[in-house]
TIDREN-79619 format. One line per field, with one value per residue (C-alpha): residue in one letter; y, x, z. Coordinates in pm, whole numbers, padded with zeros to 5 digits, always signed. Example, Ala and Ser with C-alpha at 12.3 -4.5 7.8 and 13.67 -1.06 7.14 Angstrom:
BEGIN
resn c(A;S)
py c(-00450;-00106)
px c(+01230;+01367)
pz c(+00780;+00714)
//
This chain:
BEGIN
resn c(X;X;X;X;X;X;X;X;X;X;X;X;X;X;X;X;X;X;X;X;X;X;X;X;X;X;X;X;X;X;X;X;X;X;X;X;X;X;X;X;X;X;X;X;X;X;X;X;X;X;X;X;X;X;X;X;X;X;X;X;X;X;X;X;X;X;X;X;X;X;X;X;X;X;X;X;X;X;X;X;X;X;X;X;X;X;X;X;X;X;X;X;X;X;X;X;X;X;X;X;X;X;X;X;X;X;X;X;X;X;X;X;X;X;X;X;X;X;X;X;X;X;X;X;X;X;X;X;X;X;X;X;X;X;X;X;X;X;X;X;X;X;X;X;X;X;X;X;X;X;X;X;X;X;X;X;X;X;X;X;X;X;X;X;X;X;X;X;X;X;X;X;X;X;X;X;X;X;X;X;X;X;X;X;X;X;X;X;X;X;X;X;X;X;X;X;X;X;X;X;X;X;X;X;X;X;X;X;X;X;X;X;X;X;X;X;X;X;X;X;X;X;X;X;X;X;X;X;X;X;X;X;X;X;X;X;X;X;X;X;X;X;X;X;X;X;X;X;X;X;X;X;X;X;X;X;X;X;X;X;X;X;X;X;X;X;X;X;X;X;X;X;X;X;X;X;X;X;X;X;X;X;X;X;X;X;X;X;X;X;X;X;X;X;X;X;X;X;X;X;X;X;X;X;X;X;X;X;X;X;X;X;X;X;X;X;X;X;X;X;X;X;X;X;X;X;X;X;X;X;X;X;X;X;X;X;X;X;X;X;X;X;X;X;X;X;X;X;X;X;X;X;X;X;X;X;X;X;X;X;X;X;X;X;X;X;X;X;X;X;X;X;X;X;X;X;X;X;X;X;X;X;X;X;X;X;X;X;X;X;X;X;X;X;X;X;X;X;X;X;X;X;X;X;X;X;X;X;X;X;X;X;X;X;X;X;X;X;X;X;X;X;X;X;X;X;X;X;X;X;X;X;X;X;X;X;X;X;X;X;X;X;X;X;X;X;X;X;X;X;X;X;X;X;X;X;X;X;X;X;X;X;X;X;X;X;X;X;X;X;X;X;X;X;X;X;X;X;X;X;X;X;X;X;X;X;X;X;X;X;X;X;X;X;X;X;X;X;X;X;X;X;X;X;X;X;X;X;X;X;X;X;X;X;X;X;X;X;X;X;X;X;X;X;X;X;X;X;X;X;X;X;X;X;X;X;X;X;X;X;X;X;X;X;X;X;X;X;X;X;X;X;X;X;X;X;X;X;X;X;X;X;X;X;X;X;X;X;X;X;X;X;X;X;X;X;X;X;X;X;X;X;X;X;X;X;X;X;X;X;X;X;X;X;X;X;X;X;X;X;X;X;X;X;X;X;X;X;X;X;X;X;X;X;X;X;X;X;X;X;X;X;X;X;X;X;X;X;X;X;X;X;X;X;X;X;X;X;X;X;X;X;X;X;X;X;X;X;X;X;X;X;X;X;X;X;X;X;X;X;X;X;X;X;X;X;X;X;X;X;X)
py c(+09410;+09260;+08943;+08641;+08415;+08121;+07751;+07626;+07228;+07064;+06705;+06418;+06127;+05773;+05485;+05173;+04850;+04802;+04557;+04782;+04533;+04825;+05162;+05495;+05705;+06085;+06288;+06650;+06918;+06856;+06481;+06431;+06385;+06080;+05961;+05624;+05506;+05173;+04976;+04625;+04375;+04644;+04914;+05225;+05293;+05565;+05596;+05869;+05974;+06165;+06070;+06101;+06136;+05990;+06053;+05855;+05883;+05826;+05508;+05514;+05684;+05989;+06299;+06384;+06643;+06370;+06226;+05950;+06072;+05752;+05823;+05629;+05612;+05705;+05607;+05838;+05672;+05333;+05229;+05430;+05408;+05577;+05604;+05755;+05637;+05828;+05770;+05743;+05458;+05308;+05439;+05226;+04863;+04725;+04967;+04994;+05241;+05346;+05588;+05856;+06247;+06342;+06736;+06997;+07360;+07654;+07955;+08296;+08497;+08772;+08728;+08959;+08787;+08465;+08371;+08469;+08750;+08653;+08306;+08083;+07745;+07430;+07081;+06768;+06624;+06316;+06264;+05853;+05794;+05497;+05361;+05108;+04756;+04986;+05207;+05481;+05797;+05918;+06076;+06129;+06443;+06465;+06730;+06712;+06999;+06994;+06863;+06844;+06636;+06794;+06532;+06540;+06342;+06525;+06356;+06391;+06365;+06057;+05984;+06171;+06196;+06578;+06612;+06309;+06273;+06184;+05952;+05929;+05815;+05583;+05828;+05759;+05760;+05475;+05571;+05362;+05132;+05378;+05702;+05980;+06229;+06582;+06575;+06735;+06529;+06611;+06659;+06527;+06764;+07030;+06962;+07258;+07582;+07687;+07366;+07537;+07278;+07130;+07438;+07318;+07447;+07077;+07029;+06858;+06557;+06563;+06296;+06036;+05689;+05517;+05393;+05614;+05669;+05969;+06176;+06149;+05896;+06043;+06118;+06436;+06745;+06890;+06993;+06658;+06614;+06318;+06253;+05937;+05904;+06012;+05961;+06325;+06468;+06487;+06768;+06641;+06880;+06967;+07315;+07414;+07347;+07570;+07520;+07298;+07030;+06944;+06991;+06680;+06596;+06214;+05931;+05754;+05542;+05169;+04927;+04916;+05257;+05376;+05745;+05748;+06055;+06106;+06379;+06539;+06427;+06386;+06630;+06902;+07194;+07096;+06790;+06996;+06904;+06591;+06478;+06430;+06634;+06736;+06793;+06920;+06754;+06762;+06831;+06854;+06787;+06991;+06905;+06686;+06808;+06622;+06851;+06627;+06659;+06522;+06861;+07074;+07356;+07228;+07207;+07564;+07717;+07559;+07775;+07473;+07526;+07832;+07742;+07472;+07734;+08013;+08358;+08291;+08661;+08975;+09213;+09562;+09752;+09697;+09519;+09634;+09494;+09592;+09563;+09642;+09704;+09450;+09525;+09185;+08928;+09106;+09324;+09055;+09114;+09403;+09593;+09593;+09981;+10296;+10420;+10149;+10113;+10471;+10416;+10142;+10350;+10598;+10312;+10210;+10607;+10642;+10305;+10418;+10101;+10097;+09958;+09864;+09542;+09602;+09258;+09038;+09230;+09593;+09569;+09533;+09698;+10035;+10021;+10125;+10463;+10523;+10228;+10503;+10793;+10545;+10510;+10847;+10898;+10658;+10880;+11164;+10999;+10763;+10447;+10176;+10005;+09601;+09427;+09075;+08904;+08571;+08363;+08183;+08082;+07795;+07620;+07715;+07818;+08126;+08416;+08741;+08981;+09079;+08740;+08616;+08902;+08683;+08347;+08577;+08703;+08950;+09046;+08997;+09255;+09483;+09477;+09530;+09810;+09960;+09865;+10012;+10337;+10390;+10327;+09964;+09773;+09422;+09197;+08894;+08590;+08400;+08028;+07844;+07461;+07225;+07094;+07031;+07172;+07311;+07509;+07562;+07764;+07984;+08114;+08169;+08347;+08601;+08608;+08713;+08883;+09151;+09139;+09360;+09574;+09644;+09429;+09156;+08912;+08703;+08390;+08270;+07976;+07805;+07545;+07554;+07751;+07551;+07791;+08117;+08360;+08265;+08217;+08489;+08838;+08994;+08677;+08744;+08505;+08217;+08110;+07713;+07655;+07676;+08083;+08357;+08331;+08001;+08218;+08431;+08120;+07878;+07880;+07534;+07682;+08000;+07688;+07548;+07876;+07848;+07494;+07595;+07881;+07660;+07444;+07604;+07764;+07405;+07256;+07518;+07821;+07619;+07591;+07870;+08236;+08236;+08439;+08377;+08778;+08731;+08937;+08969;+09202;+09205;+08933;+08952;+08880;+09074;+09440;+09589;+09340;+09213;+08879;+08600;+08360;+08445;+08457;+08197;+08359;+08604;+08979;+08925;+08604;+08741;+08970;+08722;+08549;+08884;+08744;+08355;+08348;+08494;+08646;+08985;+09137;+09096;+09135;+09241;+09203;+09525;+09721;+10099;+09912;+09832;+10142;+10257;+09993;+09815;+09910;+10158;+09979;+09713;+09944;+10081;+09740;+09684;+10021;+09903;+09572;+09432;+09170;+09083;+08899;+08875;+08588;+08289;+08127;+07831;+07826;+07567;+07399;+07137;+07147;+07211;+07297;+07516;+07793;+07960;+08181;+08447;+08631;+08940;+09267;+09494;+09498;+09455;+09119;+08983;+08648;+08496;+08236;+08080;+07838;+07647;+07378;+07314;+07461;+07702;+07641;+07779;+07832;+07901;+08098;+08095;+08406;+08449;+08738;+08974;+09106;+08980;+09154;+09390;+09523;+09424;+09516;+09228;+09202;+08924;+08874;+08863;+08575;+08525;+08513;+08855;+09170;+09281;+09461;+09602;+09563;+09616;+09312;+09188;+08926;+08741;+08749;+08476;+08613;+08383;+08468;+08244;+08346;+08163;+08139;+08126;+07859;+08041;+08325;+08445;+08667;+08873;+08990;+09321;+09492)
px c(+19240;+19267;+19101;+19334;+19406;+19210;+19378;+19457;+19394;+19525;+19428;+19483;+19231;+19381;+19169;+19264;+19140;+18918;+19258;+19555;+19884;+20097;+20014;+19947;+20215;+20183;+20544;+20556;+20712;+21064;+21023;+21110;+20787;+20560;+20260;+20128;+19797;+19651;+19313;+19372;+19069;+18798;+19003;+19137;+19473;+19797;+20152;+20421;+20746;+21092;+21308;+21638;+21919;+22215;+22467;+22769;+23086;+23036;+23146;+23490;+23498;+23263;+23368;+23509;+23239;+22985;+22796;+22493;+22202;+21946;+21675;+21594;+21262;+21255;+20878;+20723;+20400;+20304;+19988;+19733;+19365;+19153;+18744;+18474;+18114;+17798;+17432;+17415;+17693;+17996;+18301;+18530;+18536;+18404;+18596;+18705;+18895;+18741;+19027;+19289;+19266;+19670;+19694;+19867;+19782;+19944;+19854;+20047;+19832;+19931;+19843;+20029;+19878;+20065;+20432;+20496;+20340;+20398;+20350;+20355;+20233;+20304;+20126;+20107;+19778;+19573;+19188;+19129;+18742;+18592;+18266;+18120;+17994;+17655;+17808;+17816;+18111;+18349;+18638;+19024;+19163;+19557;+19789;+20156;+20404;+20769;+20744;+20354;+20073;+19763;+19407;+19017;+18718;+18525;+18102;+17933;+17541;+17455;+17147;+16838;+17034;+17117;+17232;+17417;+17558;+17898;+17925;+18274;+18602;+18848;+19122;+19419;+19810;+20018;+20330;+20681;+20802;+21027;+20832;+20814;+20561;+20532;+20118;+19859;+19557;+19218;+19042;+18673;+18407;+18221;+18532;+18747;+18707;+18299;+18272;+18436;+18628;+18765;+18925;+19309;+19435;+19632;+20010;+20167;+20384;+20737;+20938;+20690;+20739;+20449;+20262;+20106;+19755;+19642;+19516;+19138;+19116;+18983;+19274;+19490;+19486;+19604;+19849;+20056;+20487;+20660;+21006;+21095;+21469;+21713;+21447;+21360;+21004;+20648;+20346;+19977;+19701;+19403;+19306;+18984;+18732;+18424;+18073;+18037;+18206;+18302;+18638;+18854;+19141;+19365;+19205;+19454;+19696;+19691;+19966;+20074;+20123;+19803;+19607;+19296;+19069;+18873;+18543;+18373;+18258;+17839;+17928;+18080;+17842;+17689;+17593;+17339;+17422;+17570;+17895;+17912;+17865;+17563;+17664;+17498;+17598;+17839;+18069;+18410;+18569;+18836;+19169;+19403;+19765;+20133;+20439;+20755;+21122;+21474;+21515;+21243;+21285;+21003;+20768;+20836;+20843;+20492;+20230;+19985;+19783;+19690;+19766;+19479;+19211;+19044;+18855;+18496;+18426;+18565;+18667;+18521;+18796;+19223;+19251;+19531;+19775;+19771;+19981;+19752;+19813;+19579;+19523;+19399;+19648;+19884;+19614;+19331;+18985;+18984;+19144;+18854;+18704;+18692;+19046;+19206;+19141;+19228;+19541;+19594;+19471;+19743;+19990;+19944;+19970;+20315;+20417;+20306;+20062;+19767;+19532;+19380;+19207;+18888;+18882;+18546;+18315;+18311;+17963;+17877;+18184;+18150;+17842;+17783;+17776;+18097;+18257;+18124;+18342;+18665;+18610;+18623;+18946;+19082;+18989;+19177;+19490;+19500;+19430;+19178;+18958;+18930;+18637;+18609;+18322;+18169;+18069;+17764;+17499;+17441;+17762;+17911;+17894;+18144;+18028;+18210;+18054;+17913;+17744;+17410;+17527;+17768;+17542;+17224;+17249;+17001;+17154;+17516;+17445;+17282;+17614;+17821;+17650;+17725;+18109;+18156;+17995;+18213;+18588;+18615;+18907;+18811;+18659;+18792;+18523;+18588;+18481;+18353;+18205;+18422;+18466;+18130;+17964;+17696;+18029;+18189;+17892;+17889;+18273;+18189;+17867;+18097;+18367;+18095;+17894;+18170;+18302;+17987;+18092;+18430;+18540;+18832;+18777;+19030;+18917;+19008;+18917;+18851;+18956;+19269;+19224;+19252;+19334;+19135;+19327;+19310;+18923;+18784;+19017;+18882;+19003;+19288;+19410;+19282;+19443;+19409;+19730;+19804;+19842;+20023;+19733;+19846;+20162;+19964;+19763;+20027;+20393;+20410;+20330;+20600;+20880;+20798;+20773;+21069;+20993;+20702;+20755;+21062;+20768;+20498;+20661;+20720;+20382;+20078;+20177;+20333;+19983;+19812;+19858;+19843;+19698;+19951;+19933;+20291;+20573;+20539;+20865;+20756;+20981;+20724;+20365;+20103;+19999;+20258;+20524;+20590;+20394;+20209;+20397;+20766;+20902;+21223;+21287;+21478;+21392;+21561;+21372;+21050;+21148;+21245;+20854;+20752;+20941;+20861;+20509;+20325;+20021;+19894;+19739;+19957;+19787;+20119;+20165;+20340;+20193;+20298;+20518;+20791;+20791;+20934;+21172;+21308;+21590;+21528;+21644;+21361;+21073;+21225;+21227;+20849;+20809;+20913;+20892;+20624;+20381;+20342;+20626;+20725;+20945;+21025;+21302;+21443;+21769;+21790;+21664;+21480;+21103;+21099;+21448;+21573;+21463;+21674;+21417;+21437;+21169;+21208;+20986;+21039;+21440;+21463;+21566;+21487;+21674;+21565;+21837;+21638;+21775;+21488;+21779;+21906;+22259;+22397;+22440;+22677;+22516;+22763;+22512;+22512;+22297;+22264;+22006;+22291;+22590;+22933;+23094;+22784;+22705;+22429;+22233;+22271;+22006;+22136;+22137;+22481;+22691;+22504;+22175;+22009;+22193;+22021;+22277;+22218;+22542;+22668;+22817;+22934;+22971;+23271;+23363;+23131;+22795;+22862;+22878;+22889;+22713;+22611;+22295;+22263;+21924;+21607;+21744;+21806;+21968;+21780;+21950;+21874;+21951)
pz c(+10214;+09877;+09783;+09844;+09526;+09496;+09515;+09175;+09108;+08792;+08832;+08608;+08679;+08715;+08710;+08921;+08996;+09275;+09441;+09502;+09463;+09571;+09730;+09574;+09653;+09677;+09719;+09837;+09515;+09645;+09636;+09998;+10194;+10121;+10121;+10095;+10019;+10007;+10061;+10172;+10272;+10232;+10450;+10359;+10548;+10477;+10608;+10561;+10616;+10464;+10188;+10322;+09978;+09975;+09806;+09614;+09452;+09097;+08908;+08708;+08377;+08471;+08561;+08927;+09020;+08898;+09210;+09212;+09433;+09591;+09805;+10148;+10276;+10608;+10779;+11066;+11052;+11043;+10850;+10978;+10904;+10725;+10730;+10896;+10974;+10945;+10951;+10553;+10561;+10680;+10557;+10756;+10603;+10281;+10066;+09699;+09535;+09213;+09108;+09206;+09073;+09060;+09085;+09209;+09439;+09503;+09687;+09766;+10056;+10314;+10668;+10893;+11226;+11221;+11219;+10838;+10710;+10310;+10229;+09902;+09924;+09674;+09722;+09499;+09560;+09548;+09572;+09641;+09545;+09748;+09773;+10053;+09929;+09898;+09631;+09855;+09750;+10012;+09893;+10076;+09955;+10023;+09976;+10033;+10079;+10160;+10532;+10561;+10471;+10551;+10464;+10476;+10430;+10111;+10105;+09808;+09792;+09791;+09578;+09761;+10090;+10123;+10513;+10729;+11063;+11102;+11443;+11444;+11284;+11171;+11162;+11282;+11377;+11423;+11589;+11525;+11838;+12037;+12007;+12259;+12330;+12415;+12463;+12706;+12829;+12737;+13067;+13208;+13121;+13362;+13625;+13773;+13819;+13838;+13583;+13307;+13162;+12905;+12856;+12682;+13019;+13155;+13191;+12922;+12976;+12832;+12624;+12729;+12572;+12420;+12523;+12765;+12921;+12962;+13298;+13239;+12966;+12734;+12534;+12433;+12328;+12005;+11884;+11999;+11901;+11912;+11838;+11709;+11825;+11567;+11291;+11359;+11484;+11394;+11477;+11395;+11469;+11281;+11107;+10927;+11199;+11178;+11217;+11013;+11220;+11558;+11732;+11832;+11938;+11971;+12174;+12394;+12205;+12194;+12273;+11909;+11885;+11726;+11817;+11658;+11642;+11931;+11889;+12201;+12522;+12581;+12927;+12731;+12688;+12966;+12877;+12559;+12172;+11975;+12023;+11637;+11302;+11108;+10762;+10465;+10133;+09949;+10280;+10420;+10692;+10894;+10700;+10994;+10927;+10981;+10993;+11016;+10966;+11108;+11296;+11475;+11212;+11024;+11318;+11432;+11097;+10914;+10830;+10726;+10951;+10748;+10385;+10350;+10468;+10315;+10448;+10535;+10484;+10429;+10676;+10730;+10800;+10818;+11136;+11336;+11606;+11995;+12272;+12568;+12923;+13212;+13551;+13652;+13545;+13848;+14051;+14007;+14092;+14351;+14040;+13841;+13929;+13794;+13938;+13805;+13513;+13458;+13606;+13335;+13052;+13144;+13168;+12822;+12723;+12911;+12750;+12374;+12331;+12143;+12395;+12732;+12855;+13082;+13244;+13351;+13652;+13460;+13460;+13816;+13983;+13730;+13545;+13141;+13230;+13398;+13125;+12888;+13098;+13059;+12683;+12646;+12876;+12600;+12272;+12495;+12541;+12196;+12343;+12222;+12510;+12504;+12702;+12875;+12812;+12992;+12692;+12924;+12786;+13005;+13052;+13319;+13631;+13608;+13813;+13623;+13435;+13200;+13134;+12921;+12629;+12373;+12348;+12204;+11861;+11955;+12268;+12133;+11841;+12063;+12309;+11992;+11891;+12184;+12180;+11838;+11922;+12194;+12010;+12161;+11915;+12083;+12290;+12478;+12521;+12873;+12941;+12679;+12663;+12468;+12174;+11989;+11689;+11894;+12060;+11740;+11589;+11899;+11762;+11458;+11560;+11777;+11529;+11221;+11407;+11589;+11207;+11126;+11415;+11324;+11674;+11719;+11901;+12168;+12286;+12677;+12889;+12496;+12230;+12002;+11695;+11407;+11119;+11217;+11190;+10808;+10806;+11046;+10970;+11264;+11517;+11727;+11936;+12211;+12545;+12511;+12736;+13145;+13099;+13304;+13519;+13692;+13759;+14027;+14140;+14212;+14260;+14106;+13809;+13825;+13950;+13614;+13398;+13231;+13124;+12939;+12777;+12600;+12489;+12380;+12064;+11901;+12067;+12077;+11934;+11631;+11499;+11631;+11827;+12182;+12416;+12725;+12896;+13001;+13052;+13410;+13529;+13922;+14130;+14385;+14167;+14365;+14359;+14588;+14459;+14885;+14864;+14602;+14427;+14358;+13994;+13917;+13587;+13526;+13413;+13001;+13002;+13040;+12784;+12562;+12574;+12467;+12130;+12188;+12225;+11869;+11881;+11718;+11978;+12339;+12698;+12870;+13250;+13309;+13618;+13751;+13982;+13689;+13520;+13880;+14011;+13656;+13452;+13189;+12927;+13003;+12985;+12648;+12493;+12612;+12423;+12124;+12090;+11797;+11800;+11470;+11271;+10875;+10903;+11181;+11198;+11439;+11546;+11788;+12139;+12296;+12372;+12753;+12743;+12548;+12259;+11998;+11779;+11535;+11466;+11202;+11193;+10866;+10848;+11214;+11339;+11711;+11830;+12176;+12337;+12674;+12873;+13110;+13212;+13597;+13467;+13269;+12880;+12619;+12239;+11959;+11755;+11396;+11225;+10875;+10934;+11059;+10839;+10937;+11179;+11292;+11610;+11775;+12098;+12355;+12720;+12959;+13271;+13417;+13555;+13801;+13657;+13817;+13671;+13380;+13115;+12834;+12600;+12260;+12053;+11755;+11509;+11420;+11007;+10987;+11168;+11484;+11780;+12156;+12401;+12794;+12942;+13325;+13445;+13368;+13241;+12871;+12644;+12369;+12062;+11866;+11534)
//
């Protein structure tokens, strides 16, 4: 893998008087997105938004073709403020601003495990410098692309003091009168399952008006969307977070609109570590990022999550992709044995995937010895084992195995040793404790450590990932969202499948991949497909969130049963279809509604149309990808919702093409 280019900053120092009359204003390199900085009374606060262009006829006397173009501000955020306080000082009140370094960056990287696989970044920046009343430095660094704003806190040393404690912040996001969320609560700590949350894993609520309080109280999750009525939309998250800092996430929001950040709960980790960040100086924190736009294209599209983040470390060998097969997401527990797991291996051999997943209680249910047998079934029939791990440690209660061997550096190289010398590609980590630094060090210990081992790593039962796909090579993916799991648990959750999966792709897997395990084909979602929870999708929409939901590694759902009782054309799509992506591009729909997504591999172009409405839609589909007039190769699902067809059709002179979409079901479209 060849080194990726370094940022390059050209900055022009300003120097400003310690009153602002007016705020600093920082526009993104098309001029459209804004930033605006002031401090007012001793406080630092921002606000941003789009520059919507208008247009006019010119005046008399000029040429006809001549036009005169003004600029509207548009704002998406109301002041918001800025500051954080730590044991060294307060960085919240008190404040002057002793100057401004203007610059710009730019990056071009390659990361073929997210959305876009070749990406060039351009940002004006700003770095504000303010000091306290006791001359104590904190700078805001901002940098503003077309459609994002991405910001951080950078501490300098300050005189003899080398290492702080940041207590919390002043961060925060003041939402216009009118806004509506799509947001998922943060939950209480050591609650649920075997006392294993937080673990991202709560329903989201939907076009919410502000204000609104949260489940638990304690706030929500990130990534959170609002829509501010016809002013467009707006996705804040955070990216950068390593162990170096804690996790957080959006406190609940106040009657005038305003989410400030929020950092962990004393309960998380079982109640063990600070709910702050210990920082050697100078520091950083995580960058927090704003994606807006008028349409959602923006939000399902941005990579800068990624482009503010750099590798951490190199990798030891070319990573590659996987689609495995799983016995337990549809077989559950019982399936866990010798027999079948074999049977699985040989499923993912008839299928042509790359890999397996041995799921948690290998170690007590077939022991390292017979594990050792399976691994070498796999080197017989070209298939690369995964294995669950518990991440415990001791936070939670959860009883699968194999547990006490990832929170141990001793232990966890030992077990790694042991994975590598059998032909293991990857392990996936199981139940982990929050959100705080002391949790945050345990990733990156796994992720570095399985780095020396030539292992991925998936993370399950976990926090968001906040740009690591960029800053660990070797990470994969993390659940962090109600998973196909809750399908086989609940039928609640399968009555509101469809729903979802027309979310998550401009909520949670806009900022990061997602480990979902979907693509369940089985009406009937238990091993002999007569009894469970009953599927309400239909067959092409499940194929279509093999598309939808990105990640670089996929934990399929497929059992023996489908390769026996679906259509043929099915299994050969499942065959074929990739998981990673070289370019992403949104189409249309409505977050928990609808989903119109192209995704493009090589020269081969997928598009997805799903429909999670009560009634049937009609989508006049315009497609640039595709040549006018070309054929393509169309799955739907019939008029009536539940005859899967495989089809041939083609563009009109113009590369449209209309197309209807029964409830819950979907139609994918081929080159």
């Amino acid at each position: 893998m060849r080194k990726l280019p370094a940022i390059i900053l050209l900055s022009l120092c300003t120097a400003l008087t310690p009153a602002l009359a007016e705020p600093v204003r920082v526009l993104s390199p098309d001029g459209l997105t804004y930033v605006d900085v002031a401090v007012d009374n001793g406080r630092a606060t921002y606000s941003a938004g789009y520059r919507r262009v208008a247009s006019a006829p010119a005046k008399k006397g000029k040429r006809a073709a001549a036009v005169r173009t003004d600029t509207v501000d548009v704002p998406m955020l109301e002041a918001s403020p800025l500051g954080l306080s730590a044991t060294v000082a307060d960085w919240t009140e008190s404040l002057t601003l002793t100057g401004v370094e203007r610059g710009h960056a730019s990056d071009t990287y390659t990361l073929r495990t997210i959305k876009q696989s070749a990406v060039s970044y351009e940002a004006n920046t700003a770095v504000f410098h303010l000091v306290d009343a006791h001359r104590h430095n904190l700078d805001v660094e901002f940098q503003v692309s077309n459609s994002n704003i991405a910001f951080r806190y950078r501490v300098p040393q300050q005189g003899e003091t080398a290492a702080i404690v940041v207590g919390s912040e002043a961060t925060g996001f003041r939402m216009p009168a009118g806004t509506t969320a799509f947001i998922c609560p943060q939950s209480d700590p050591m609650i649920g399952w075997k006392r294993t949350k937080p673990s991202y894993e709560e329903e989201y609520v939907l076009d919410a008006a502000l204000p609104i309080a949260s489940k638990y109280g304690h706030g929500w999750t990130f990534p959170c969307l609002f829509r501010e009525g016809d002013k467009g939309w707006m996705l804040i998250s955070e990216t950068g977070v390593s162990s170096d800092y804690c996790a957080s996430h959006l406190s609940d929001v106040t009657a005038d609109g305003l989410f400030t950040i929020a950092f962990p709960m004393e309960g998380e980790n079982n109640g063990f570590g600070s709910t702050g960040a210990q920082m050697g100086l100078p520091a950083a924190t995580p960058w927090r990022t704003i994606t807006l736009g008028t349409t959602l294209k923006p939000i399902v599209e941005t990579t800068i999550t990624w482009d503010v983040v750099r590798p951490l470390y190199e990798p030891v060998l070319p990573y590659t992709t996987a689609r495995n097969t799983w016995s337990w997401i549809v077989w559950q527990d019982a399936s866990i044995v010798y027999a079948d797991q074999m049977t699985f291996i040989d499923l993912a051999a008839k299928l042509g995937w790359e890999g397996c997943l041995i799921d948690g209680g290998w170690l007590t249910n077939i022991g390292r010895e017979r594990m050792e047998l399976l691994f070498q079934h796999c080197r017989e029939v070209g298939v690369r084992p995964w294995v669950w791990y518990n991440s415990n440690g001791g936070w939670n209660d959860a009883p699968q195995c194999a547990k006490q061997c990832m929170h141990n550096p001793i232990v966890r190289k030992r077990e790694m040793a042991w994975l590598m010398e059998n032909g293991v590609q990857g392990i996936k980590v199981d139940f982990f404790a929050g959100d705080k630094q002391e949790t945050m060090r345990l990733y990156e210990a796994i992720l570095s450590d399985a780095n020396d081992y030539g292992l991925q790593v998936i993370f399950h039962g976990c926090t968001l990932p906040r740009g690591w796909e960029r800053m660990y090579p070797n990470y994969v993916s993390s659940e962090a969202v109600l998973a196909s799991e809750n399908l086989i648990f609940s039928q609640h959750f399968c009555d509101l499948e469809a729903q979802n999966a027309c979310l998550h792709p401009y909520v949670r897997n806009a900022v990061g991949s997602m480990e979902f395990g979907g693509t369940l084909l089985q009406r009937r979602l238990n091993r002999s497909a007569d009894g469970g929870t009953t599927r309400r999708t239909s067959d092409v929409f499940e194929l279509a969130t093999a598309v939808a939901f990105q990640s670089s590694v996929q934990n399929f759902a497929l059992t023996p049963h489908d390769l026996e009782h679906q259509p043929s054309f099915e299994i050969d799509f499942m065959r074929g279809v990739p998981t990673i992506w070289d370019e992403t591009r949104y189409i249309d729909g409505y977050p928990g509604r609808d989903l119109v997504l192209a995704r493009r591999h090589g020269d081969n172009w997928y598009v997805v149309v799903m429909n999670a409405a009560a009634t049937a839609k009609t989508y006049n589909l315009e497609l640039p990808m595709f040549q006018p007039q070309q054929q393509l190769v169309c799955l739907s699902d019939g008029a009536d919702g539940r005859m899967p067809t495989q089809t041939m059709v083609r563009l009109s002179k113009h590369s449209a093409l209309t197309v209807s979409v029964q409830p819950q079901c979907a139609v994918v479209l081929m080159k």
